[in-house]
N, C-alpha and C positions, 0 to 999 in steps of 0.2 A: 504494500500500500504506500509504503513512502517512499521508493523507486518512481511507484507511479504519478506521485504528486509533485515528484524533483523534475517526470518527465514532462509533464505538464508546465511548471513553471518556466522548464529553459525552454520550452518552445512560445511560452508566450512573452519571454523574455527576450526571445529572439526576434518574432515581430514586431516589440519595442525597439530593437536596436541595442539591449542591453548585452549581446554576445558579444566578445571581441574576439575573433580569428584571425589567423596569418591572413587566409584568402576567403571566398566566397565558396570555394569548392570546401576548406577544410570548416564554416560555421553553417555548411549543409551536410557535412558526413557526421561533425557531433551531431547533430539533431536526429540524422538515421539514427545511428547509436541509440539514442534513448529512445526513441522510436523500436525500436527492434528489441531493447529489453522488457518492456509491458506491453506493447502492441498500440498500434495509433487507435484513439477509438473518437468519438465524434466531442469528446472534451478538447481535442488539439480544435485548433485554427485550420481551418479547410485545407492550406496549403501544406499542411503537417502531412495532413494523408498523401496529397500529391506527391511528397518527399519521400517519402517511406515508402510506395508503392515502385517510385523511380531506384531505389537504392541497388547499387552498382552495375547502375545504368547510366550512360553517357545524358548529360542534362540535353531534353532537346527544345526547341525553340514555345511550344506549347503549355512546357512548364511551368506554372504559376512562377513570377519574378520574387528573390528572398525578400527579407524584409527592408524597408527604403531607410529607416533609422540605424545611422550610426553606419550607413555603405561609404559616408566620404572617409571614416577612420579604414574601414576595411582596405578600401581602393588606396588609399596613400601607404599602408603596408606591403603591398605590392611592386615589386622593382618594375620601373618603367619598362616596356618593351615586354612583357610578360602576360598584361592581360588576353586572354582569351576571348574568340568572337564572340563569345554568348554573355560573357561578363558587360563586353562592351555594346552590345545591344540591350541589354536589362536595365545596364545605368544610363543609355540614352531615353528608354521606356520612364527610367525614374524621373527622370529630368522634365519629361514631359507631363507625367503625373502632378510634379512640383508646383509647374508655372502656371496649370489650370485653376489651382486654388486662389493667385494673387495675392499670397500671404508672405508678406516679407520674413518671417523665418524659413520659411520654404522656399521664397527664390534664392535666401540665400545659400541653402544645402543645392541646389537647381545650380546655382554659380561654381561653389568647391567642386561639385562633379564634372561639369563639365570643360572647368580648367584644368583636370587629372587627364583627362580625354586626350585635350588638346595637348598636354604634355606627351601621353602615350601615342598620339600621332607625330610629334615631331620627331618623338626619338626609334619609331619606325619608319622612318621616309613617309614619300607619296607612292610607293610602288607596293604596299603591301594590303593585299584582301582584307586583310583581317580586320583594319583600321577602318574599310570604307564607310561605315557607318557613321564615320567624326567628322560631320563637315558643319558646313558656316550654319545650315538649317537651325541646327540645335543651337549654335550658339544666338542667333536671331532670336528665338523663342524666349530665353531667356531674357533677353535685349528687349523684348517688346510687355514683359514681366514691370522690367522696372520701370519703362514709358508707361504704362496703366499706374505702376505707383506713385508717379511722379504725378499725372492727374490729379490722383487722388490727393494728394496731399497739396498742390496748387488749389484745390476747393478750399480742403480744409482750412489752410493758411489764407485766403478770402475770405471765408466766411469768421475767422479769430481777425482780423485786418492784421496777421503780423506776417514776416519774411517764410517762403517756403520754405520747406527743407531740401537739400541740395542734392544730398548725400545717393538716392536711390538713382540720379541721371549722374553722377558721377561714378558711381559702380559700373553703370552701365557704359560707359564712357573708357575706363578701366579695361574692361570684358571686350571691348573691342578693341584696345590697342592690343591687349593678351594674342587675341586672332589675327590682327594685324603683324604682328612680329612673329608669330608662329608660322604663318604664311609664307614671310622672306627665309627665314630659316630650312623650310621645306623646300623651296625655289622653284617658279617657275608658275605656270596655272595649276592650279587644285582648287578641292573643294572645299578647304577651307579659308579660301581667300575672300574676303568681307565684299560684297557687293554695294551698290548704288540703297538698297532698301535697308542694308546693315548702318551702315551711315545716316540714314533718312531715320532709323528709329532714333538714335542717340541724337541727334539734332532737333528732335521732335520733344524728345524727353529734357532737355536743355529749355528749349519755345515753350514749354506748359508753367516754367515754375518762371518763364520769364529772363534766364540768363543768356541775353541775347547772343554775348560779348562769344560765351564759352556753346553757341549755338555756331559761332560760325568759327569758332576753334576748328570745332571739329570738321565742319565743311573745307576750312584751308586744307585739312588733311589730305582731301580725295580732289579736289581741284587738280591739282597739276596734273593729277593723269589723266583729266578729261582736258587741258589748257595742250600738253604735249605730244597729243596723239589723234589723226583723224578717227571720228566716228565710222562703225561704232568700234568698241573694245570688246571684240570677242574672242575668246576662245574656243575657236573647235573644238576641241578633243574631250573640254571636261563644260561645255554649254554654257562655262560664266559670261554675265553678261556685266559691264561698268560703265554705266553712260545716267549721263544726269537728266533730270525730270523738274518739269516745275514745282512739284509736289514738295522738296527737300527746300526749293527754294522760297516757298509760300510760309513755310515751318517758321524761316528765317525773318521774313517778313514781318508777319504778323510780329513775334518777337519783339521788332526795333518800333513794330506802328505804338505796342503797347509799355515801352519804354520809355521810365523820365531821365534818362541820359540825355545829355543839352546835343549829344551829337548824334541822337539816332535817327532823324530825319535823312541828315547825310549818309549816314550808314543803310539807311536801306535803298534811297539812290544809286547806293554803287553798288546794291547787290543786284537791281534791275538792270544797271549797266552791264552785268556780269551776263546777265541773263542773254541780255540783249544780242551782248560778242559772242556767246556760244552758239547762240541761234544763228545767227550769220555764218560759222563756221561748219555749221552743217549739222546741230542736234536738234531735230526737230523737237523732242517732246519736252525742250526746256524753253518752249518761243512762250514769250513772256502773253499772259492774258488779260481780258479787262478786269479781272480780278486781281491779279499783282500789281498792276496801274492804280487801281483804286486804291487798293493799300498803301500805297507810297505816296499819292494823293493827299491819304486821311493823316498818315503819320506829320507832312508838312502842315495841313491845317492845324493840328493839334499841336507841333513846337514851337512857334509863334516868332520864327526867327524871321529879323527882317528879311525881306524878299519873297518869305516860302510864297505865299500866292500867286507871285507871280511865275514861281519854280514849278507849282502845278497845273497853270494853264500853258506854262511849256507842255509837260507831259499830255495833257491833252490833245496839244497843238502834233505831238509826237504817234498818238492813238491816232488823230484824223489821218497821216500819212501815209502808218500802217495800211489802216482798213481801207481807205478812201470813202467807206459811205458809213452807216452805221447798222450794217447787216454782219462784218466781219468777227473774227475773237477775239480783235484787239479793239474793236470800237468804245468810242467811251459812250456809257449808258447816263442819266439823271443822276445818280449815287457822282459818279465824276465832277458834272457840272454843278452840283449842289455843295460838294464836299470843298470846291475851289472856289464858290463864290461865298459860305461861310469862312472860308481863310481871307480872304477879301471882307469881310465883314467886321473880322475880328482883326484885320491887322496893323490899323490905326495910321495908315499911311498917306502920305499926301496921293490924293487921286483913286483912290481905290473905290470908290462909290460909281466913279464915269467907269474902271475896270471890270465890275462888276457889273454893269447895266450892258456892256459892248457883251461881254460872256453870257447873258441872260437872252440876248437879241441873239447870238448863235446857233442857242439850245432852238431859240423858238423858228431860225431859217431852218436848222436841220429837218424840226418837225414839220413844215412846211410841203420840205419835198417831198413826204411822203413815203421814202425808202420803207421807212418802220417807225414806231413810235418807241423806241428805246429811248431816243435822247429825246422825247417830247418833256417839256416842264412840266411840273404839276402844283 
């Protein structure tokens, strides 16, 4: 009877995580063990029986996964280059289990794991089977973990009006340069090399809690290799793709539109500039839209720097050139001509009232001809 209660308890000890083993193979053969001394009976955890029915049998992929507590101890006693493919498929299944909670103890066990990974991949090349399962995917997942935390906690510190907390888009931030340097270390294309979306989370995650600054940190990172290379950046052999999108750049945007930095008007100017030259260079899906325009619009209304009004009826003057009428994706819609004659409103300038009435008489030729009523006033 107290064999059977010892066996009991280390099996429910072990789906705590309270077992510590060399390996994953040796904290599933003690559990056979006691399993095989009293018999599994339906007092173990369902995955008890699975164990004990499996015992000295090769584990195979259908196996109930060990327990998820206490596998980053296990997996860091392990010498690099030694895990097995079934260990490293269970702890990428962990990793995944992890992130769907959004519970920051949990991404962060979601994090050690799958920085062990990415260690055990660099220190077996890119040419080994065994590893294929270690790529950027997993590490994303994680990455889009702490972007949801960073949300979360950009609310929270709204609705307290005090400073976000930083910390969860800086892990995240962290967790990519990890894959980023694990990457050059491997050499060459793989799949653990950070894409345009691994980028775009951590940059997003940055835009939530509002750190514009450390939002385009991370963008300098991946710039030059879309500034030094015609479109697009593929690799055949392993299908990565690296090429920028407006999406990373809108991230940014917004960022600097809702920033009391004295120089964020200017700072997002020159992130549409940026936009502007790559589009020209031949990336189509980063051609700036009437949505990035307006943003950069509303960010100069709101800094109140001399001239900005008249910096955004540039930009407009810059949308009619694009589009040529106001049917295109770059044309300026009423949000444009309203957001630039409020800057003109507010800007205390000699003449900005005649400014303002010429820009008002535009809105209402445009609507005139009839193209569309986008830029009709209302």
């Amino acid at each position: 009877m107290a064999s059977r209660r010892a066996a009991v308890a280390a099996c429910r000890a072990a789906e705590r995580g309270l077992v510590v083993a060399s390996s994953p193979v040796d904290l599933v053969s003690r559990i056979h063990r006691m399993a095989d001394a009293v018999g599994c009976s339906s007092a173990f955890p369902p995955w008890c029986s699975q164990l004990r029915t499996s015992h000295r049998r090769p584990l195979s992929a259908s196996t109930a996964p060990p327990p998820t507590a206490g596998v980053v101890e296990v997996l860091g006693s392990i010498p690099l280059g030694q895990l097995d493919e079934l260990s490293i498929a269970k702890a990428a299944e962990i990793i995944v289990k992890k992130c769907e909670a959004k519970n920051p103890n949990y991404v962060s066990i979601a994090d050690r794991i799958v920085r062990r990974l990415i260690d055990e991949r660099v220190a077996s090349g890119d040419d080994s089977p065994r590893t294929d399962d270690i790529t950027i995917e997993l590490v994303n997942g994680v990455l889009d973990c702490y972007r949801a935390l960073s949300s979360i906690t950009a609310y929270d510190s709204h609705l307290d009006r005090a400073l976000p907390n930083q910390s969860f888009a800086k892990k995240a931030d962290e967790l990519l340069a990890a894959a980023e340097e694990a990457s050059e270390r491997i050499g060459g294309g793989n799949t653990l090399m950070p894409g345009t979306d691994s980028y775009a989370i951590v940059v997003d995650a940055y835009a939530k809690i509002g750190a514009a600054n450390k939002a385009e940190n991370v963008l300098k990172r991946v710039e030059p290799k879309w500034m030094n290379n015609a479109p697009p950046l593929n690799d055949d052999e392993h299908g990565i793709k690296l090429q920028p999108n407006a999406a990373i750049y809108q991230a940014i945007l917004i960022a600097w539109a809702r920033s009391r930095q004295s120089d964020a008007a200017r700072k997002a100017e020159s992130i549409l500039e940026t936009m502007d030259l790559l589009h020209r260079q031949g990336y189509s899906n980063v051609r700036p839209s009437t949505l990035q325009f307006n943003t950069v619009i509303n960010a100069l209304a709101k800094s109140g720097e001399p001239g900005a009004a008249g910096r955004a009826e540039k930009i407009i003057d810059h949308m009619m050139h694009l589009s040529k009428d106001c049917s295109a994706i770059a044309a300026p819609d009423v949000r444009s001509f309203n957001t630039a004659l409020h800057a003109y409103a507010i800007s205390g300038e000699t003449g900005a009232a005649e400014k303002a009435e010429a820009l008002l008489q535009r809105m209402e030729e445009l609507s005139k001809r009839g193209i569309t009523t986008k830029c009709a006033p209302n």
